[in-house]
C-alpha positions in Angstrom: 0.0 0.0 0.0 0.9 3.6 -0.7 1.0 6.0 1.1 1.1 8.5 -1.4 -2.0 7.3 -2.5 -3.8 8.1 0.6 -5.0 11.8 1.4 -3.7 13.1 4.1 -5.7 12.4 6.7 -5.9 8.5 5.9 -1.9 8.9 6.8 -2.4 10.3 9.8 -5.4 8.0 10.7 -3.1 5.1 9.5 0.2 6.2 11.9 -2.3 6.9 14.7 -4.5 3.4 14.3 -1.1 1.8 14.4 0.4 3.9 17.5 -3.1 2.2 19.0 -2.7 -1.1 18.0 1.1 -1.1 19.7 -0.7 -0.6 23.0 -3.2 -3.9 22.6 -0.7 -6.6 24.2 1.8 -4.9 26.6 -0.8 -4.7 29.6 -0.6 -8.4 29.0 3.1 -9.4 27.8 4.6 -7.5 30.1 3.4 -9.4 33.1 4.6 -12.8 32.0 8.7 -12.6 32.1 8.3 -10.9 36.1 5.8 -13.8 37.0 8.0 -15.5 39.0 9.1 -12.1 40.8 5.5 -11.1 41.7 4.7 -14.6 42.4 7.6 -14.5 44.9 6.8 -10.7 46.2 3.4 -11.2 47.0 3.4 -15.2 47.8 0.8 -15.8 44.7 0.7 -19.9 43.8 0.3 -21.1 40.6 -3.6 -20.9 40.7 -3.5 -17.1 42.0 -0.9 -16.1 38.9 -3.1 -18.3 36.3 -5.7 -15.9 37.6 -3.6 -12.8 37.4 -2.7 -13.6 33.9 -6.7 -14.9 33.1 -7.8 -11.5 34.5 -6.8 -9.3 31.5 -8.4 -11.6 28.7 -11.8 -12.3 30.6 -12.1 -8.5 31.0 -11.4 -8.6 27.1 -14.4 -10.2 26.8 -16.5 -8.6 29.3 -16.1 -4.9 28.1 -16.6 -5.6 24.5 -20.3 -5.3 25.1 -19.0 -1.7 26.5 -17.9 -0.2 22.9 -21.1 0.1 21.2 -22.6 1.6 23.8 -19.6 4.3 23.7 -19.8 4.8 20.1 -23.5 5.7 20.6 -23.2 8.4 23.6 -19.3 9.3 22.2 -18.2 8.4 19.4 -15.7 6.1 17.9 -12.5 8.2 17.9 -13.7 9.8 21.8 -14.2 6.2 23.2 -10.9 5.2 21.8 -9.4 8.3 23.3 -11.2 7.2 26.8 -9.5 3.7 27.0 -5.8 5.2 26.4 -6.1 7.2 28.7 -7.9 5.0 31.1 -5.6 2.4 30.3 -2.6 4.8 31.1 -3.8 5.2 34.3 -4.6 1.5 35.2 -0.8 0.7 33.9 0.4 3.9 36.4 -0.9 2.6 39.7 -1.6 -1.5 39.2 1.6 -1.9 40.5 1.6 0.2 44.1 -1.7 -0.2 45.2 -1.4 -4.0 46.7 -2.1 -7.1 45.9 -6.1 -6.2 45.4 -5.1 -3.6 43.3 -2.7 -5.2 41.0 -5.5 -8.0 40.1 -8.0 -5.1 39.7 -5.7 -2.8 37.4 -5.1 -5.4 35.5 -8.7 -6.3 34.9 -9.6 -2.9 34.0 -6.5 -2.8 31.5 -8.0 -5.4 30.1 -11.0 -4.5 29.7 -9.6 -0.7 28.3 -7.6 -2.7 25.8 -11.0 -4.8 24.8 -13.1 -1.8 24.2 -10.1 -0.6 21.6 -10.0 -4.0 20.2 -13.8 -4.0 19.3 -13.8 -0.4 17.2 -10.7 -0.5 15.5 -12.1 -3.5 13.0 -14.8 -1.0 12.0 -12.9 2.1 11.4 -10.4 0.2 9.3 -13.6 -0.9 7.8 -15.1 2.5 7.1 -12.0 4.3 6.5 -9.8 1.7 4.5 -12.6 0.1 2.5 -10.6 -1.0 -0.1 -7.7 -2.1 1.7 -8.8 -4.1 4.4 -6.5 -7.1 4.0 -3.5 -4.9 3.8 -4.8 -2.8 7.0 -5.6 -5.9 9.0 -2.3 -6.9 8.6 -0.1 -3.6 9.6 -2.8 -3.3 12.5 -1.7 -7.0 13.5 2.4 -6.4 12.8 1.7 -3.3 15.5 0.1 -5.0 17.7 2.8 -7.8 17.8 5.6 -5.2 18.4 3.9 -4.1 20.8 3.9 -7.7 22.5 7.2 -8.4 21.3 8.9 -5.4 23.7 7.0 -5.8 26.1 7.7 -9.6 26.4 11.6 -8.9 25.6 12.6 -6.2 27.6 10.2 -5.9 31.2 12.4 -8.8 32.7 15.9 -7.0 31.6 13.9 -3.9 32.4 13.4 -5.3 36.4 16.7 -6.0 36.4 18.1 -2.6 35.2 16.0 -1.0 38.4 16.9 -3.7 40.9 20.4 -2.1 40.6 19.2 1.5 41.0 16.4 1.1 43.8 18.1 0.7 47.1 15.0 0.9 48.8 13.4 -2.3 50.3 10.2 -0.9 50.5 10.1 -0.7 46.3 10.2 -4.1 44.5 11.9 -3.4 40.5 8.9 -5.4 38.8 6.7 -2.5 40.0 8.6 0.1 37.7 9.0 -2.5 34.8 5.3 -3.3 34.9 4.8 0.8 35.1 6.9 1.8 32.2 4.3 0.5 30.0 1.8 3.8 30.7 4.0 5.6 28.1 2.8 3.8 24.9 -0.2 4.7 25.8 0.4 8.6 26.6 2.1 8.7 23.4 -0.6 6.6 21.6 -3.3 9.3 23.2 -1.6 12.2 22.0 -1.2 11.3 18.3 -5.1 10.1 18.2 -5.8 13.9 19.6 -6.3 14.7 15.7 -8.8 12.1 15.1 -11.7 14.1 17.8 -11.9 16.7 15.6 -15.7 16.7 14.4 -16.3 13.5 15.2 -19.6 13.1 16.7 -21.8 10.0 18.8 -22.9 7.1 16.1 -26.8 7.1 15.9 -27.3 3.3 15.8 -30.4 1.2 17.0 -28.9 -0.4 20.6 -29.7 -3.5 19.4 -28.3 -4.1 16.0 -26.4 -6.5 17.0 -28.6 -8.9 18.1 -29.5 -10.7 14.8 -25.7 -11.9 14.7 -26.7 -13.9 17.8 -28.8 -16.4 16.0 -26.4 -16.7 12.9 -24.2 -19.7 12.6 -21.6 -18.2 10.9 -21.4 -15.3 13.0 -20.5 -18.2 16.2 -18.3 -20.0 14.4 -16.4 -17.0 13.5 -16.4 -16.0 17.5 -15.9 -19.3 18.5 -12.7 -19.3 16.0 -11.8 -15.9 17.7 -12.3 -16.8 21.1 -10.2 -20.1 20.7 -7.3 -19.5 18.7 -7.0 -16.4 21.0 -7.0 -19.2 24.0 -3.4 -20.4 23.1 -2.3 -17.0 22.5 -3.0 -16.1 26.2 -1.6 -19.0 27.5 1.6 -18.4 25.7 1.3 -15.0 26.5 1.1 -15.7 30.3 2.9 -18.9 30.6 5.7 -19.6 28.0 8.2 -18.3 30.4 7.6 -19.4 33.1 6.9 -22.9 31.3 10.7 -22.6 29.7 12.5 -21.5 32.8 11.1 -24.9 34.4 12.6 -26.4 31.2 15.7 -24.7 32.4 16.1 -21.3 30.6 17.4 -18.2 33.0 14.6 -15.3 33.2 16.1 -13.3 30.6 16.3 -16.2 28.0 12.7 -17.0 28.6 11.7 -13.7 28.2 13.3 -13.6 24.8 11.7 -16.4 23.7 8.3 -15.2 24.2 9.6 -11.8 22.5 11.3 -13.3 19.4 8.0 -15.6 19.0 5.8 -12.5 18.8 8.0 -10.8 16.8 8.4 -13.4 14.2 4.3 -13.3 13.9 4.9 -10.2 12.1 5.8 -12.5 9.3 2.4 -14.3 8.9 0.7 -11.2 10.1 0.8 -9.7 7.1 1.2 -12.9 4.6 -1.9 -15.0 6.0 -4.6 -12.2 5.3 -2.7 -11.1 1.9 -2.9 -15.5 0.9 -6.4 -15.6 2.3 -8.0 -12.5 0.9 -6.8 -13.8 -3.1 -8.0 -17.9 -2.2 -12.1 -18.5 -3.2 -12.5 -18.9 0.9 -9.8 -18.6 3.6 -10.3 -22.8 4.9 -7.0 -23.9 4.0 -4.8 -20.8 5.2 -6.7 -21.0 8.5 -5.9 -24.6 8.9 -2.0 -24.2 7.9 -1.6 -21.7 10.3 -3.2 -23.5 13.2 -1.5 -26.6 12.7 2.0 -24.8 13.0 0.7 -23.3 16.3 -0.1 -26.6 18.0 3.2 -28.1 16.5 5.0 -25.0 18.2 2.8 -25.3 21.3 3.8 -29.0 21.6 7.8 -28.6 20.3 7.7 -26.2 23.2 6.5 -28.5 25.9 8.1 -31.6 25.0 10.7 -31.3 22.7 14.5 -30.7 23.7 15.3 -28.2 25.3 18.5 -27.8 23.1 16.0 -27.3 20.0 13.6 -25.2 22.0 14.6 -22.0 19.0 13.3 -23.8 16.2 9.7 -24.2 18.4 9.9 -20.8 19.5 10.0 -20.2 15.3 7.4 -22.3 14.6 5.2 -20.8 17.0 5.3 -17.7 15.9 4.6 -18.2 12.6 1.6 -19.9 13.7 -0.2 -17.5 15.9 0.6 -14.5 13.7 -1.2 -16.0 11.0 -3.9 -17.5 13.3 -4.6 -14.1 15.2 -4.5 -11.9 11.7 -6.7 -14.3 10.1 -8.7 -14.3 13.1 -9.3 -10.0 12.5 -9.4 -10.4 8.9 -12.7 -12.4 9.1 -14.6 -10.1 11.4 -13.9 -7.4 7.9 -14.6 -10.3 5.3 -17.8 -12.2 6.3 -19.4 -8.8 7.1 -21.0 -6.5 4.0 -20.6 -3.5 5.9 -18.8 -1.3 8.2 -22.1 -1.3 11.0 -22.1 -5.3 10.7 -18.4 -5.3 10.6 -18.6 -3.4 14.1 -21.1 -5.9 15.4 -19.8 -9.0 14.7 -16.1 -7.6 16.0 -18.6 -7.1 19.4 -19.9 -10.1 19.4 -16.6 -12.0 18.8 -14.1 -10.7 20.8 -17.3 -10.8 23.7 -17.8 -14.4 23.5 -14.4 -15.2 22.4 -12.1 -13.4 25.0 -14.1 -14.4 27.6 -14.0 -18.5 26.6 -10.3 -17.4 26.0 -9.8 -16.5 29.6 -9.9 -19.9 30.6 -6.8 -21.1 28.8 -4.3 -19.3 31.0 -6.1 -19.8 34.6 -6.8 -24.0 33.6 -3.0 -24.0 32.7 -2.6 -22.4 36.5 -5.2 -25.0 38.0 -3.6 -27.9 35.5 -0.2 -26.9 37.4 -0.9 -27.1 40.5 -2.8 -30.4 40.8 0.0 -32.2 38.2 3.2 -30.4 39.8 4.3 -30.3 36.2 3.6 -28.6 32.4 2.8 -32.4 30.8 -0.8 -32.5 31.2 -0.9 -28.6 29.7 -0.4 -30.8 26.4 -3.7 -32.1 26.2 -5.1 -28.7 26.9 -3.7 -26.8 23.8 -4.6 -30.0 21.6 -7.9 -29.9 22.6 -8.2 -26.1 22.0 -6.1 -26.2 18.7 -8.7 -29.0 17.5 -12.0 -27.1 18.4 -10.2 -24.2 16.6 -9.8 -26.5 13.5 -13.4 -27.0 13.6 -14.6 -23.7 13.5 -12.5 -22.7 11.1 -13.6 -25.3 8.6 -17.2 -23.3 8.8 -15.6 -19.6 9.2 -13.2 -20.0 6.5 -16.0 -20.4 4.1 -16.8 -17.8 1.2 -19.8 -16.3 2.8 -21.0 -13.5 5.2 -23.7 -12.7 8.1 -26.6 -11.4 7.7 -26.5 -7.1 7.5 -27.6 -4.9 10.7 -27.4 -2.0 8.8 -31.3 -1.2 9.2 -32.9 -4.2 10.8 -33.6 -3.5 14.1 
């Protein structure tokens, strides 16, 4: 895509949707690598930190209800413009206010981050019409940078301020987990141009209730919610999962980070294969097959081996998550319907995705190992499979524009 063959505006809309999008993961990433030292800080077990790390996706899913009712009093670009700076906030104080209110800024992180995650699929659908595909995929290579530094560099970040604090009283994870407000400052600041004479979306409040009784529309939430499952639980427990395996902190934490950053590869590929093929079926399967090879090369494979997993894992989930966005655009003929159904399926989808991480926790605690966490991601990976079979199909929901 060129930019020179955008007006202006669409350039600034385009840096400032992708400033947005690097904000989507690092509330979450960022948590995983300093598990262990917030685990040992405030004497959380495995159950307590699957929770911790379930928190953020289940409030995914329980404020994507939220965003339609925003655009409708606000506005898209104002209720955007609400969560970063909301957001900002919850990533300023989770850290200092306790044990209560390090679960409970996480949770509304989350569910800032789920509210941005439900309108961005319909302005790149209004404003980028003709270049969905192409959008989806920058949108997605953003978002994984944003995972990607967030994964990479909290832990060395931790470490960095453990040399500088020489108070007791201040733990280092608490600045590393803080750090991450400024994305979202700067994020804020560049979306400033996109208020100007915007106003509240007059919609019915209930468009979006036809999507509820259409099969497609499920299957493509149900694709959503479960390839999104194994994201979360790499997202939350890959390091921790590899320093067992007997990688230091640091290593682990690169892992994660190289894996997200080598989905930038299939973020952009999968949607560009799947948007030229008669339905997306077969990209949707190759890309969730490498992801449950990855997942399983990572659990039981040696150690020694453990990059060429952390490669094939990647490569999976970028493609898994972009194709995962480029169908709420595709099976939808409109931007309204395109906004419901991105509602509707990262609703039901993040909240079935919560359970991944915090049954991983449980799963952990009971075994005394990460073994049994192989059945788990097969199972999920499968159901995915299945639902992708139906949502890859050449077809589309029924239209809210109008019915209701």
């Amino acid at each position: 895509m060129s930019t020179s063959a955008m007006p202006r505006r669409g350039v600034l809309t385009l840096v400032a949707l992708l400033l947005v999008a690097l904000n989507l993961r690092p509330a979450l990433t960022s948590v995983a690598p300093v598990l262990g030292s917030i685990g040992e800080a405030l004497a959380l077990s495995s159950s307590w930190q699957g929770i911790l790390t379930t928190l953020p996706v289940l409030f995914l899913g329980i404020a994507a209800p939220l965003a339609p009712r925003m655009v409708r009093r606000i506005g898209p670009e104002r209720s955007v413009f609400a969560a970063l700076l909301v957001l900002a906030v919850a990533l300023l104080v989770r850290p200092y206010i306790g044990t209560a209110g390090l679960f409970l800024g996480t949770a509304v992180a989350g569910g800032c981050i789920g509210v941005v995650g439900v309108l961005l699929p319909g302005i790149v659908k209004r404003d980028f019409p003709r270049r969905v595909s192409i959008m989806t995929g920058l949108y997605t290579v953003a978002l994984n940078l944003g995972a990607s530094a967030a994964a990479g560099t909290t832990e060395p970040l931790r470490q960095a301020l453990g040399g500088l604090w020489q108070d007791a009283a201040q733990s280092p994870w608490q600045g590393a987990l803080a750090f991450w407000l400024l994305p979202a400052v700067i994020a804020a600041l560049f979306w400033l141009p996109q208020l100007k004479g915007t106003k509240p979306t007059r919609v019915p409040a209930r468009r979006g209730a036809r999507l509820r009784h259409d099969s497609l529309a499920w299957q493509v939430s149900l694709f959503m919610g479960l390839q999104s499952s194994l994201a979360y639980i790499v997202f939350g427990w890959l390091p921790t999962i590899l320093q067992d395996r007997g990688l230091a902190a640091v290593t682990a934490g690169l892992a994660l980070s190289v894996s997200i950053l080598l989905q930038v590869t299939t973020a952009i590929l999968a949607p560009w294969i799947g948007s030229r093929m008669r339905d997306q079926r077969a990209v949707l399967i190759g890309v969730m097959t490498l992801t449950l090879t990855g997942l399983l090369g990572c659990l039981y494979a040696p150690i020694e081996i453990i990059w060429l997993w952390i490669v094939v894992l990647g490569l999976g989930q970028g493609g898994t998550f972009s194709m995962a966005l480029t169908l709420l655009a595709l099976r939808a003929p409109d931007a309204t319907t395109a906004a419901s159904l991105s509602a509707m399926a990262q609703g039901i989808g993040y909240t079935l995705a919560a359970m991944g991480p915090l049954l991983v926790g449980v799963l952990h605690d009971w075994s005394g190992g990460w073994n049994v966490v192989g059945f788990l991601v097969s199972a999920i990976a499968l159901g995915a499979l299945a639902m992708a079979l139906g949502a890859g199909r050449d077809r589309q929901v029924a239209s809210t524009q109008g019915t209701e």
